[in-house]
OpenMM code with the backbone's topology and positions (N, CA, C; nanometers):
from openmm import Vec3, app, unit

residues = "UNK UNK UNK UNK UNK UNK UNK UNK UNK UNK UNK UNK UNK UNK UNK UNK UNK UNK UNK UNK UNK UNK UNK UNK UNK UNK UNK UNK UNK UNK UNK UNK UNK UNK UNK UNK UNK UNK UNK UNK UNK UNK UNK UNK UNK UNK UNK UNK UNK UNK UNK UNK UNK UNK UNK UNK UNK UNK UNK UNK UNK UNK".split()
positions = [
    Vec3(14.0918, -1.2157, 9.7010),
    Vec3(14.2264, -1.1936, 9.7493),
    Vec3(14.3184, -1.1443, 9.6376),
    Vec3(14.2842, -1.2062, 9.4999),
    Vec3(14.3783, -1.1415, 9.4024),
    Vec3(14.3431, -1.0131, 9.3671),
    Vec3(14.2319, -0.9889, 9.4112),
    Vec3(14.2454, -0.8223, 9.3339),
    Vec3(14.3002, -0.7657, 9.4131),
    Vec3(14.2763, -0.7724, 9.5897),
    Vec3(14.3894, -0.6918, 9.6275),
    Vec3(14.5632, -0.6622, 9.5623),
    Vec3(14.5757, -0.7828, 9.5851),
    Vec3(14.7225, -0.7932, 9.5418),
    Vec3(14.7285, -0.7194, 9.4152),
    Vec3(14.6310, -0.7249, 9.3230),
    Vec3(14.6592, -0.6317, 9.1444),
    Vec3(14.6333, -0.4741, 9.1810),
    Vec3(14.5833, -0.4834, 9.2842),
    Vec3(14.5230, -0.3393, 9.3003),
    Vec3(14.6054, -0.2832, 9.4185),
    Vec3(14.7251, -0.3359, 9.4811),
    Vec3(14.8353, -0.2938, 9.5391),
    Vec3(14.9688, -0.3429, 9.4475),
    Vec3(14.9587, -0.3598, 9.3855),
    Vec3(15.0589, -0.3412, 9.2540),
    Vec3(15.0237, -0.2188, 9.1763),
    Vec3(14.9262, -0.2020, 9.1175),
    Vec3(14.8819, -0.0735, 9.0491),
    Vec3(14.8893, 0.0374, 9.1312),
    Vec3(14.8850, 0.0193, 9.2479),
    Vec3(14.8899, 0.1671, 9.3100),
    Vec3(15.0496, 0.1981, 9.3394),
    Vec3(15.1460, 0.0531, 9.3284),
    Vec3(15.2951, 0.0900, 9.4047),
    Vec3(15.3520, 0.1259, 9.2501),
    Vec3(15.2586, 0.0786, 9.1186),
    Vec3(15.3592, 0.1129, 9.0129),
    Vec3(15.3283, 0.2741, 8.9399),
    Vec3(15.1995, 0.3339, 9.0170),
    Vec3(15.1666, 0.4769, 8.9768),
    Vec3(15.1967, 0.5828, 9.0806),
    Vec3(15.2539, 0.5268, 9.1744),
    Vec3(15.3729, 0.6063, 9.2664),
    Vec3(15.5057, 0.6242, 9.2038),
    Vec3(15.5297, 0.4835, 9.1762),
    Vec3(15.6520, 0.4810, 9.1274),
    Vec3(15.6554, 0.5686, 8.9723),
    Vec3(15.5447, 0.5806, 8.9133),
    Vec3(15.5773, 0.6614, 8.8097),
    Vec3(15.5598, 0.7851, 8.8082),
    Vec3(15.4822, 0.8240, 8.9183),
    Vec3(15.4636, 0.9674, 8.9689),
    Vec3(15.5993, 1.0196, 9.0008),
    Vec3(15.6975, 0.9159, 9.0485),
    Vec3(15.7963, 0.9992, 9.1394),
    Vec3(15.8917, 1.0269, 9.0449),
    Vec3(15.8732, 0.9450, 8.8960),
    Vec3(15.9922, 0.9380, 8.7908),
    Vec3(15.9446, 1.0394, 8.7507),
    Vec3(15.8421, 1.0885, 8.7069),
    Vec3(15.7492, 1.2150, 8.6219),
    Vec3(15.8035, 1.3270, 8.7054),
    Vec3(15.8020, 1.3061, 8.7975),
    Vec3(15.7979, 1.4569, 8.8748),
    Vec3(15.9419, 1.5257, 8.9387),
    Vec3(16.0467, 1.3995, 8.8987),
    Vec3(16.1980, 1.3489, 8.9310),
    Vec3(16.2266, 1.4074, 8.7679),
    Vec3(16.1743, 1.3990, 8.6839),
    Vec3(16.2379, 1.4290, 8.5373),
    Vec3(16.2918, 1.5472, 8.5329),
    Vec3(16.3798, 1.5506, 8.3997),
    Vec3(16.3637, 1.7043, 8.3203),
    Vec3(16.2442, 1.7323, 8.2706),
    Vec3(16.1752, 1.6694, 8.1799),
    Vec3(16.0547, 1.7321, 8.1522),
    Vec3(15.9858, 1.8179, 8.1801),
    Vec3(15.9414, 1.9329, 8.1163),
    Vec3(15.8682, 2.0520, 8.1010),
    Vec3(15.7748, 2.0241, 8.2290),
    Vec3(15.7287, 2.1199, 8.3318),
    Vec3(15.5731, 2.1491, 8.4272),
    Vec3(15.4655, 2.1117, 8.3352),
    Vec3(15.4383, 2.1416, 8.2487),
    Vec3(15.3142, 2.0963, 8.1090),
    Vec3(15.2774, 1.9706, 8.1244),
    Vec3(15.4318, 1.9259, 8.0662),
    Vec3(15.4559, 1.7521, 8.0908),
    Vec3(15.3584, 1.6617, 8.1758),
    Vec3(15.5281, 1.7472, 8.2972),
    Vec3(15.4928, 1.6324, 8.3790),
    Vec3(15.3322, 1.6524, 8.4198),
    Vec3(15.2808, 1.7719, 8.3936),
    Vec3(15.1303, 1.7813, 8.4377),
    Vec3(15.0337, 1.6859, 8.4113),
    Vec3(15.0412, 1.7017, 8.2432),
    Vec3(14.9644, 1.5964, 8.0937),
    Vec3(14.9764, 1.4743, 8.2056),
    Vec3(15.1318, 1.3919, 8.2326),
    Vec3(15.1229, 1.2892, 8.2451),
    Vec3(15.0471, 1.2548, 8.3904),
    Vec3(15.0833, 1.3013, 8.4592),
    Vec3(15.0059, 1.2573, 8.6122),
    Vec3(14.8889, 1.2711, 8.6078),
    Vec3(14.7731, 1.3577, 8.5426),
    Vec3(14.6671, 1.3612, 8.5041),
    Vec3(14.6231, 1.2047, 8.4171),
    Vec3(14.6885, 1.1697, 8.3592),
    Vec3(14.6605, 1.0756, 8.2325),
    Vec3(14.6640, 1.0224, 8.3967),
    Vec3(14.8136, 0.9363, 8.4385),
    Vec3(14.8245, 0.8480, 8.5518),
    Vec3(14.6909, 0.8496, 8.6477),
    Vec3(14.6515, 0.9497, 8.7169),
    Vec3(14.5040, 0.9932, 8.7919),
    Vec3(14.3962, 0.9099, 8.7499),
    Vec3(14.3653, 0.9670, 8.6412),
    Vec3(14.2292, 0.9478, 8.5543),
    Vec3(14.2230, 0.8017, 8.4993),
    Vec3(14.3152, 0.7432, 8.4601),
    Vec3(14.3108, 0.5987, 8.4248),
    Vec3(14.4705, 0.5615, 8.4676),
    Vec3(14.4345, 0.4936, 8.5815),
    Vec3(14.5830, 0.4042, 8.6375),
    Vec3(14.6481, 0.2957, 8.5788),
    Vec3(14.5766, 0.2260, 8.5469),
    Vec3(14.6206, 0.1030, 8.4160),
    Vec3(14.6910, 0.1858, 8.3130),
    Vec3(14.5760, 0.1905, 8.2336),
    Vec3(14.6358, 0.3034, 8.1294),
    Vec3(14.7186, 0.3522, 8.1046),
    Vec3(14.7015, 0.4829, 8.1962),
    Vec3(14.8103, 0.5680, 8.2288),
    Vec3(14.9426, 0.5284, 8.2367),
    Vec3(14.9749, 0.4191, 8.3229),
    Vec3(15.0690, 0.3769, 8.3836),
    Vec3(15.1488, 0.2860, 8.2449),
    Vec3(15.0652, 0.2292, 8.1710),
    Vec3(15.1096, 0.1690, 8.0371),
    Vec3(15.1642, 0.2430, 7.9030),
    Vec3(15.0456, 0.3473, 7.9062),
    Vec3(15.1407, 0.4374, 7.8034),
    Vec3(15.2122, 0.5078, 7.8586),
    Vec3(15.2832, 0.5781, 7.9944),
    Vec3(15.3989, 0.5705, 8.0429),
    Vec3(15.4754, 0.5563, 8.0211),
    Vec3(15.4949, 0.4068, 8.0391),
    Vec3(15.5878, 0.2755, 8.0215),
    Vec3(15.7014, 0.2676, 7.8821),
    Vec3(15.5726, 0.3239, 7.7829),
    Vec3(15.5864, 0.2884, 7.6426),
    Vec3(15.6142, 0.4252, 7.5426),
    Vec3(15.5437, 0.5373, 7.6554),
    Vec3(15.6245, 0.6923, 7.5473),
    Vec3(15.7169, 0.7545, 7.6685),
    Vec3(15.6697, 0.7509, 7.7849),
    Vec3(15.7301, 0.8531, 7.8452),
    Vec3(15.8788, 0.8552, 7.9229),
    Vec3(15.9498, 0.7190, 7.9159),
    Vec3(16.0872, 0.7424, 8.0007),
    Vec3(16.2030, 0.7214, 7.8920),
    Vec3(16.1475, 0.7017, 7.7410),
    Vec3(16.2518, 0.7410, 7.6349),
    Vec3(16.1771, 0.8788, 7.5767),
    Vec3(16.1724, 0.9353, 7.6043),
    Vec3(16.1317, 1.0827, 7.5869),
    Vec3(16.0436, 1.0996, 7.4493),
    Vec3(15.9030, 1.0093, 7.4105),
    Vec3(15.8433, 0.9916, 7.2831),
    Vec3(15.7970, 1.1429, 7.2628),
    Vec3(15.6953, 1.0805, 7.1682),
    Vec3(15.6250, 1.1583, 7.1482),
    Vec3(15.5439, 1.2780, 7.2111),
    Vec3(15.5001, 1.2340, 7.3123),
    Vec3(15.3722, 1.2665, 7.3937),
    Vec3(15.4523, 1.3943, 7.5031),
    Vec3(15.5860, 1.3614, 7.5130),
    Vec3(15.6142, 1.5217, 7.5985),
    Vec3(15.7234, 1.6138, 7.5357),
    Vec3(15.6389, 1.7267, 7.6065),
    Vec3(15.7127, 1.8460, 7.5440),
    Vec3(15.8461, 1.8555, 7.5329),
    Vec3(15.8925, 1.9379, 7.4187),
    Vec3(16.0279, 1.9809, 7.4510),
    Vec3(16.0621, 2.1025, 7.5599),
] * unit.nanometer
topology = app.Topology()
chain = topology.addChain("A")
for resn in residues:
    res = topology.addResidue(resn, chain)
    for name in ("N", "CA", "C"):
        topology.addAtom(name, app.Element.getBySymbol(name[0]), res)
């Protein structure tokens, strides 16, 4: 029963970051890199997110 619940959390928080990615200024490149990362590893993805991508780090283009 708990993995559902972790595994409908992970999917409502890589929507939710899809919609910020794709809602940004950020470059088409960008937001590309990132939803790919998000795709391919959802945990992940969704963590380094968290941690470069909505104060504008490293990881996206100018």
């Amino acid at each position: 029963m708990e993995y559902g619940i972790i595994g409908l959390l992970v999917l409502a928080l890589n929507i939710w970051a899809l919609f910020n990615i794709w809602t940004s200024g950020a470059s088409v490149v960008a937001k590309l890199v990132w939803s790919i990362l998000i795709f391919v590893l959802p945990v992940i993805g969704v963590i380094v997110w968290l941690v470069f991508g909505p104060r504008g780090g490293s990881l996206q283009a100018a």
